[in-house]
N, C-alpha and C positions, 0 to 999 in steps of 0.2 A: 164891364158889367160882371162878368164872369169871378174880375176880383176881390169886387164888393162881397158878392155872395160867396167866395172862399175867407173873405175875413171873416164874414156875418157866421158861418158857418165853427168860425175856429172858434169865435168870441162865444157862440153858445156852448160849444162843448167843453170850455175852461170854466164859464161860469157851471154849468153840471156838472163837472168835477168837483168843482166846489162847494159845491151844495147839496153831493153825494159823499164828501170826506168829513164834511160840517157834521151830519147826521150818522154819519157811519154808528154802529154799535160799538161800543166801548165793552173792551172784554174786562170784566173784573179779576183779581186776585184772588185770594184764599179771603181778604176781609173787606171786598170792596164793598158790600153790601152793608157792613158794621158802618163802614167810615161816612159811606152816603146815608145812611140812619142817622148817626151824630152830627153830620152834617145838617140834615132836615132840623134838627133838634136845636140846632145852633139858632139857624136862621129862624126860625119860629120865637126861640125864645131874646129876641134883638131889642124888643122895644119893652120887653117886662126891666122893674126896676133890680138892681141888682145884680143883673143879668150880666156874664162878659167874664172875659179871663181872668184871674188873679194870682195872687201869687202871694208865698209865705209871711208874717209880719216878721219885716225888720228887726233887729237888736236894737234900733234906733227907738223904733214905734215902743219895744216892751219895756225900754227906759222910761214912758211916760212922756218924750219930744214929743211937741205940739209938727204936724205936717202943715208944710206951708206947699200953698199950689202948684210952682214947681217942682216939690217932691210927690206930691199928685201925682204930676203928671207926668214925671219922671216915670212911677213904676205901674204906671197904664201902658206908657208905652212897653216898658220891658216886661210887662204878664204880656200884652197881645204879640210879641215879637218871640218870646218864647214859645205860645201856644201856635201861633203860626209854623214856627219850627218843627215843634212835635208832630204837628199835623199833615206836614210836611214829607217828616221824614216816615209817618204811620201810610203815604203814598206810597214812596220811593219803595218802602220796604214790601208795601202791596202788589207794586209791577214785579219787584224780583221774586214774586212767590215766596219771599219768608214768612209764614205765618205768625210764628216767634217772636222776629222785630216789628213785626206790624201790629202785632197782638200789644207789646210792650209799649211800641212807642203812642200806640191810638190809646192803651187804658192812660199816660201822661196825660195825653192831650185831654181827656177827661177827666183827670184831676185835678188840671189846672182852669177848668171854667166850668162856670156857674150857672145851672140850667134856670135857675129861680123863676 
């Protein structure tokens, strides 16, 4: 009996651990505040048309070639794989308190997508 109640015991205080490190407060950076902003702004704007990362037109596209679907889709994926990156890297550079690289890499990441 005694056992029970030393597991039952261990079992609730891992799951509170867990569920006091789940919610723990997340300290922000110099722009964490910006990046969770552009974040909100992102998600908000997901289902307008338009809306979503992009990326420069090709020398392909200003010659007048016609886009066939896997070039679509080709540079959907590499706008959202970029912006991804930037945004990425506008964290990393948030936890190390650079405001600079963070500043830099978060104005990318909002040049490369489209609040529409």
């Amino acid at each position: 009996m005694t056992t029970r109640a030393n597991r039952r015991t261990v079992a609730v205080c891992i799951v509170g651990a867990a569920i006091a490190l789940d919610t723990a407060p997340v300290w922000a950076g110099p722009c964490g505040e910006e990046i969770t902003a552009f974040e909100t702004a992102v998600r908000q704007s997901a289902k307008r048309p338009g809306a979503g990362p992009f990326l420069r037109q090709s020398v392909g596209a200003q010659m007048a070639r016609q886009p066939t679907p896997e070039s679509i889709k080709r540079a959907q994926t590499q706008a959202q794989a970029s912006f991804d990156a930037a945004l990425a890297k506008a964290k990393e550079m948030d936890v190390r308190g650079d405001q600079t690289g963070c500043a830099a890499a978060l104005g990318s990441a909002k040049d490369m997508y489209n609040l529409q």
